[in-house]
C-alpha positions in Angstrom: 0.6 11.0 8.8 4.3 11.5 10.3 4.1 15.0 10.7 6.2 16.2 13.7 8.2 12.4 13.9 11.7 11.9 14.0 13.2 9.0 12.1 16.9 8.1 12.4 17.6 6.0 9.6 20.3 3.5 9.6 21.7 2.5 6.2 23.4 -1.0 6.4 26.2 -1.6 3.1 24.1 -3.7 0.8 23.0 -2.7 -2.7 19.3 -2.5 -1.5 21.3 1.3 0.2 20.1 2.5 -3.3 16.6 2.2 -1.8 16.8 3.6 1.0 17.6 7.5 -0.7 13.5 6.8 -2.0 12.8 6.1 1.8 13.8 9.0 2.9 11.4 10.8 0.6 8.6 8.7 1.5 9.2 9.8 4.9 9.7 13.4 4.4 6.0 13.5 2.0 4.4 12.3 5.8 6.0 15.0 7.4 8.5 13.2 9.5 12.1 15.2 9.7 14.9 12.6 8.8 17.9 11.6 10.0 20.8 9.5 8.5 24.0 7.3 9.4 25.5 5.3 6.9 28.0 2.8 7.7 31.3 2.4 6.3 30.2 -0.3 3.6 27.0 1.5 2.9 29.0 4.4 1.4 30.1 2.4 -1.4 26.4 2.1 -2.4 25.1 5.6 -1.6 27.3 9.0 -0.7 26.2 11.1 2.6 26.1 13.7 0.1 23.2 12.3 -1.3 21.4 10.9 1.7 22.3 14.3 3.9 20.2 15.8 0.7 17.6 14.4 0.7 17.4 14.3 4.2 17.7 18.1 4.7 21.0 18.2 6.9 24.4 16.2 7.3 24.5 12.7 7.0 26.8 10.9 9.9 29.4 8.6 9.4 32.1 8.1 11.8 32.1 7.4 15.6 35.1 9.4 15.9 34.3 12.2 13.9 35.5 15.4 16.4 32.6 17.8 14.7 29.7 15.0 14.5 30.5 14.8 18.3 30.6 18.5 19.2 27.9 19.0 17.1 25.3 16.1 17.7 27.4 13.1 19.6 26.1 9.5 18.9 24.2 9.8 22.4 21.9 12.3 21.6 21.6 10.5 17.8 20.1 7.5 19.8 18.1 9.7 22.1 17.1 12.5 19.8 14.4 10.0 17.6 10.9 8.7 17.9 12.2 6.0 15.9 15.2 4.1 14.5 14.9 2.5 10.9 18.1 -0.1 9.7 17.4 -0.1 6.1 18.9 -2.1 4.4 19.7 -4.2 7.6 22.2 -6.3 6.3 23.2 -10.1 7.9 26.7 -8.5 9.8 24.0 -5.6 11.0 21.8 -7.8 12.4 25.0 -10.1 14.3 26.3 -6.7 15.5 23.0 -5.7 16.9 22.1 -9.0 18.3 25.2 -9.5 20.1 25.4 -6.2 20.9 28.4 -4.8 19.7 29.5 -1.3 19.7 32.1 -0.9 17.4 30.7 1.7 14.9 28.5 4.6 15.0 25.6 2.4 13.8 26.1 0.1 16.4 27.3 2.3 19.3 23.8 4.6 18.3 21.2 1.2 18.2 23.5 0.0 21.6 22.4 3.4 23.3 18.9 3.7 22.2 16.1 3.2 24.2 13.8 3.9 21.5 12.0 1.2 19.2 13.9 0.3 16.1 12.8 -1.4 12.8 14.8 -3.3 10.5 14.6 -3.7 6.9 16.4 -6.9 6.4 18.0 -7.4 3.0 20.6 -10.2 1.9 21.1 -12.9 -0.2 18.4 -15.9 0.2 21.1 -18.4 1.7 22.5 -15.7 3.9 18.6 -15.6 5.5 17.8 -19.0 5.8 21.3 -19.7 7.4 21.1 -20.7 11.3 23.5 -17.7 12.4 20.6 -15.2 10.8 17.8 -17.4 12.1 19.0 -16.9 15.6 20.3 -13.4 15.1 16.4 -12.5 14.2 14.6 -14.4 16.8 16.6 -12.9 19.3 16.2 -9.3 17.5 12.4 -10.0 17.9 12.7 -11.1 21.6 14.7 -8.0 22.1 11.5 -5.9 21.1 13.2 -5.1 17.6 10.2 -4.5 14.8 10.8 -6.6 11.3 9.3 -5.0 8.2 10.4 -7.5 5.0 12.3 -9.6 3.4 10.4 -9.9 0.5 10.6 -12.7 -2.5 12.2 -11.8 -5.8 15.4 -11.8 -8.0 18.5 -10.8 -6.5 21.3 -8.9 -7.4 23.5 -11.9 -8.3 22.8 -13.1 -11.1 20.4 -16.3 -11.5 19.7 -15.8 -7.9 16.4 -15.7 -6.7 14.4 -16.2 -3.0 13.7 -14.7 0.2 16.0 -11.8 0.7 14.8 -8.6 -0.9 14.3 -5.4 1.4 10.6 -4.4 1.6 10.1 -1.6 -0.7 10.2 2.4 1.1 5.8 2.3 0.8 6.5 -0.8 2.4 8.4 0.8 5.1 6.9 3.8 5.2 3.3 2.1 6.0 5.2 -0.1 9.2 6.8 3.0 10.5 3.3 4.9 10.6 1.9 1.8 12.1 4.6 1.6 14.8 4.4 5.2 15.7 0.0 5.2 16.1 -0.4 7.8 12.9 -3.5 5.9 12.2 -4.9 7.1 16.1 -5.3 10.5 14.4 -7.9 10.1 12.4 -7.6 11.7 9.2 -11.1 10.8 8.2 -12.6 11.5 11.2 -16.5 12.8 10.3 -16.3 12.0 6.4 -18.0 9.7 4.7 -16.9 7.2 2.6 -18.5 4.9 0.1 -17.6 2.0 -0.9 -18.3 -1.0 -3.9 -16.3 -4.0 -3.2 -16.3 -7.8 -5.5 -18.0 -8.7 -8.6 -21.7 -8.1 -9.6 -23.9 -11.3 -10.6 -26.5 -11.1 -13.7 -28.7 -13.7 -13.8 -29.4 -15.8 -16.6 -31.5 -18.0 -15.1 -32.1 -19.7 -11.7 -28.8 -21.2 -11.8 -26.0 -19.0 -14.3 -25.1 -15.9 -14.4 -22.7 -13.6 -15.5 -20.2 -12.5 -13.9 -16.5 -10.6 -13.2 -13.7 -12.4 -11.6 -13.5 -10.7 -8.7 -12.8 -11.4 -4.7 -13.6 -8.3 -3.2 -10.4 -8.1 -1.0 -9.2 -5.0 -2.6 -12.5 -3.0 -2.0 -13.4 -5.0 1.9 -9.3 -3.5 2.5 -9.9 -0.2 1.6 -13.4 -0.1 4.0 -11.4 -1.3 6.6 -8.2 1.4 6.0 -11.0 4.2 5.8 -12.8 3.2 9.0 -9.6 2.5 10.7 -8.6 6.4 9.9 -11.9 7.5 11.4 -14.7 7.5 8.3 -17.8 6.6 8.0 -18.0 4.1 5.9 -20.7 2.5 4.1 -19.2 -0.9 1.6 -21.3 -1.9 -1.0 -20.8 -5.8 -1.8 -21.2 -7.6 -4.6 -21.1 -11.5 -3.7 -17.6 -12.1 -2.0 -16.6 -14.9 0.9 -15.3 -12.7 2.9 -16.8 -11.2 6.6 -17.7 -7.5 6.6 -15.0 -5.0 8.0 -15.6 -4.2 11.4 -16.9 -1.0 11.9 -18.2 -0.5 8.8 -22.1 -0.4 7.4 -22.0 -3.2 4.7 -25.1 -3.0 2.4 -24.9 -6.4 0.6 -26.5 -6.7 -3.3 -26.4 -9.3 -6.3 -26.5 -6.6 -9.4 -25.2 -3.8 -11.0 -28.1 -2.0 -10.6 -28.9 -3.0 -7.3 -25.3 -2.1 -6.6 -26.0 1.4 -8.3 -29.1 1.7 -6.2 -27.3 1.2 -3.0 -24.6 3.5 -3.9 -27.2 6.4 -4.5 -28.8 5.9 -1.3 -25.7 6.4 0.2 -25.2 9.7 -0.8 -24.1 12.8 0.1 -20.7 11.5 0.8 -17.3 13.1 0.5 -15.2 10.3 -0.9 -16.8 7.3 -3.5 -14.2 4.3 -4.3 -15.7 2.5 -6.8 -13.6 -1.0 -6.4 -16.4 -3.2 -7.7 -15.8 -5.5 -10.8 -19.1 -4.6 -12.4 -20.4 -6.9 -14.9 -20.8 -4.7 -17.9 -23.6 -6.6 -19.4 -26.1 -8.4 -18.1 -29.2 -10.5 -20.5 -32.2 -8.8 -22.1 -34.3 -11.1 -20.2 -33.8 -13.4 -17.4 -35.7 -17.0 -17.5 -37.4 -18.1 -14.6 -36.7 -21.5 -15.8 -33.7 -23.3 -16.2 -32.0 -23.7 -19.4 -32.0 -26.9 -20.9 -29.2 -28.5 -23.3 -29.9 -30.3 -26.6 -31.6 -27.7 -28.2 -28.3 -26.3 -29.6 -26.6 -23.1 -27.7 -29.3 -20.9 -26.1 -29.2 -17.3 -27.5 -28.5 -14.8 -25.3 -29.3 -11.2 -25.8 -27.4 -8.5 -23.7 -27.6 -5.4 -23.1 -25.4 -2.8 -21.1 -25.6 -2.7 -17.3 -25.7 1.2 -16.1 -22.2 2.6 -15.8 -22.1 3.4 -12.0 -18.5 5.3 -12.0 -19.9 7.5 -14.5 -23.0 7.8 -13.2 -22.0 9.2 -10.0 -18.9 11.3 -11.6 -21.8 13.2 -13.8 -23.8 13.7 -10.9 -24.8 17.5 -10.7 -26.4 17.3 -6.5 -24.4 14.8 -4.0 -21.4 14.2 -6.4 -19.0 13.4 -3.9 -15.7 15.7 -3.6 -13.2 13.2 -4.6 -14.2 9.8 -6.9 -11.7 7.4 -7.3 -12.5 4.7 -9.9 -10.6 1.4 -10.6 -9.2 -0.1 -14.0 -8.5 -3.5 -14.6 -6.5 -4.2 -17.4 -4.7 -6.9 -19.5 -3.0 -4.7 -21.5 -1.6 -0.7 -22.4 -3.0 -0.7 -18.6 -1.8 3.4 -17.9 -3.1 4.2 -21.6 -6.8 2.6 -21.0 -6.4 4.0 -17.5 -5.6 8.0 -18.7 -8.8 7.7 -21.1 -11.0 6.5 -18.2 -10.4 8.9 -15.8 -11.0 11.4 -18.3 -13.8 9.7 -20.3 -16.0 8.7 -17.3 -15.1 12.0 -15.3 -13.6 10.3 -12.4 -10.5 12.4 -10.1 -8.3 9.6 -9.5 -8.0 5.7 -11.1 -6.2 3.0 -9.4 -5.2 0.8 -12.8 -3.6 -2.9 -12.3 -2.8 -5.4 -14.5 -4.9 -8.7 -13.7 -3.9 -10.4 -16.7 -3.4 -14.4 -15.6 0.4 -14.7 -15.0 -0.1 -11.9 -11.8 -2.2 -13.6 -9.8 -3.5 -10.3 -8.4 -7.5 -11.3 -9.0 -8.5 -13.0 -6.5 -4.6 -12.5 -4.6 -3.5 -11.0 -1.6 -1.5 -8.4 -3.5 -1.7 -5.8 -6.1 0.6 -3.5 -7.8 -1.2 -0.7 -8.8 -0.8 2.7 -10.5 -2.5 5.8 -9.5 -4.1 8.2 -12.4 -4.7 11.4 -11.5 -5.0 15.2 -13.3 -1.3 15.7 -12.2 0.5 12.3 -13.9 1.1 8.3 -12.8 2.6 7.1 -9.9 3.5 3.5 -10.2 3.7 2.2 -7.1 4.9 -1.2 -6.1 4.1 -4.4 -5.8 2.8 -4.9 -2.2 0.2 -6.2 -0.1 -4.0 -5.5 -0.5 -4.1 -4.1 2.7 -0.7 -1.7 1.9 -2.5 -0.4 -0.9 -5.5 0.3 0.9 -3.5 2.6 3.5 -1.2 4.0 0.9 -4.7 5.2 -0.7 -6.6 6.1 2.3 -3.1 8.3 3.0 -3.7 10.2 -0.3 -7.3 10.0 0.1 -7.3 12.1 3.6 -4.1 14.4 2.4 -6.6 15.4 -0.9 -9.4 16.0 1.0 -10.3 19.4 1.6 -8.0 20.8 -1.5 -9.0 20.5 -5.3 -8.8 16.6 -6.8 -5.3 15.9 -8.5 
């Protein structure tokens, strides 16, 4: 999604430095060649050695450093960049760079540039809500200066917790990508994609049903990331109150196997996300009258819905090339996710914990782990809509190649 790119990254002295080594390897996996200056207080969380590394060539330090200046000079560092990431951009970062001092490498480099920079802010809570930071960042923002974070969570001090926490590397990675246009390449462009988004309803009688506990905004966010990188996409609903993605053919049912119906028609395709909470059962026999208390609790026979992930996985015409399946779980969630993948014959699963205390059914964000042939990647907590472009990203890098 990067490839070709050049990122100058900027790593302010905070402990979230540790962070930005993964960063740099997020970049690199897009294809975007890396460089890095650390400032002097940054070193006593990370080493150049380290970042210079992972980065593929020297990492810069001083301002008067007689080689970096033959060799590179802090003018063609500023120049010599599609983009400039400050991560972690620290409170004295952002002062120096709204003020615009020039008393560092860092600072001399972002003073020279007159390309667009993004900062990762990362501090203590009362450092960010203090007035000096408040107007450091608005003026940052008027300046043209792209804000990726902070994020909520526990800080390094101990008992302290709040507003402050860099944005994790996905986190940045996904901002840099949008502010560079990767999504205008279309990597999906002229593949088809299907869809199943939300819960399925199975009627009980005119007024119950049963049903999953789903909102459908994982599923309607990955339509949208697929469309916006160019696929045809076709979304199968469940029941959800949300609008349908723009761009995208949204084919609307009530039941699993209406759902199953729909997904069948759409075929051939070359990707199927199967996203959908599925009721697994549904009743033996739905009345077309209501159900009436005081005759003591109705009996309800069930029987098993049809198991659409597996269904399509076993397909022997129009399976599509890559089938990525979704696992919800309470508990042992990789375990119960490994025996999925392998027991319903899907390439990838996306497991999550939606036990209660993480708010992630129904939420606006997930934290998910990805289950393919090769191992787990646990990525982290982050937005619906980051997971859906962090998956569309594998999604169009698979594509083309054997499943993983």
């Amino acid at each position: 999604m990067l490839n070709g790119k050049r990122i100058l990254l900027v790593i302010g002295g905070g402990i979230a430095a540790y962070k930005a080594l993964d960063l740099i390897r997020r970049l690199k996996e897009r294809g975007a060649a890396v460089r890095c200056i650390l400032t002097k207080a940054a070193q006593e969380f990370v080493t150049p050695l380290a970042a210079g590394a992972l980065a593929g060539e020297r990492a810069f330090t001083d301002l008067f450093d007689p080689h970096g200046e033959f060799d590179v000079g802090h003018i063609r560092l500023a120049r010599e960049t599609d983009l400039i990431v400050v991560a972690p951009a620290t409170a004295d970062l952002m002062a120096k760079m709204a003020g615009g001092h020039a008393d560092d490498l860092a600072s001399t480099v972002l003073l020279a540039t007159d390309r667009h920079v993004l900062i990762a802010p990362a501090m203590n809570p009362r450092m960010w809500e203090h007035a000096a930071t408040r107007r450091n960042l608005k003026q940052l923002t008027a300046d043209g200066v792209a804000v990726v974070g902070p994020n909520a969570g526990d800080m390094a001090e101990r008992g302290e917790h709040g507003l402050g926490r860099m944005a994790e590397p996905l986190e940045i990675a996904a901002a840099v990508e949008s502010l560079l246009g990767a999504g205008d390449a279309k990597p999906l462009a002229g593949k088809r994609v299907v869809v199943t988004s939300g819960p399925t309803h199975e009627p009980i009688d005119p007024v119950r049903y049963l049903a999953n506990r789903s909102s459908g905004k994982q599923g309607h966010a990955i339509a949208r990331a697929a469309a916006t990188a160019g696929a045809d996409v076709i979304l199968v609903s469940g029941p959800v109150n949300l609008p349908d993605p723009a761009g995208v053919k949204t084919v609307k049912v009530m039941t699993a196997r209406e759902m199953l119906a729909a997904v069948e028609a759409a075929l051939p395709a070359d990707v199927a996300v199967f996203a959908a909470a599925v009721a697994d059962w549904r009743t033996a026999g739905e009345t077309k009258q209501k159900i009436k208390k005081g005759n003591g609790s109705p009996k309800l026979a069930l029987v098993e819905n049809p198991d659409i992930l597996a269904t399509v996985a076993g397909r022997k015409a129009k399976r599509p090339k890559l089938i990525v399946g979704f696992a919800a779980e309470t508990d042992d969630v990789v375990a119960y996710a490994k025996d999925k993948r392998t027991r319903k014959g899907s390439d990838w699963i996306v497991a999550n914990d939606v036990s209660a205390e993480t708010g992630i059914m129904g939420g606006d964000r997930n934290k998910v782990h990805l289950v393919t042939a090769s191992g787990v990647e646990s990525w982290p907590d982050q937005s619906k809509d980051e997971v859906a472009r962090a998956l569309v990203a594998r999604i169009a890098a698979a594509l083309g190649k054997a499943p993983r």
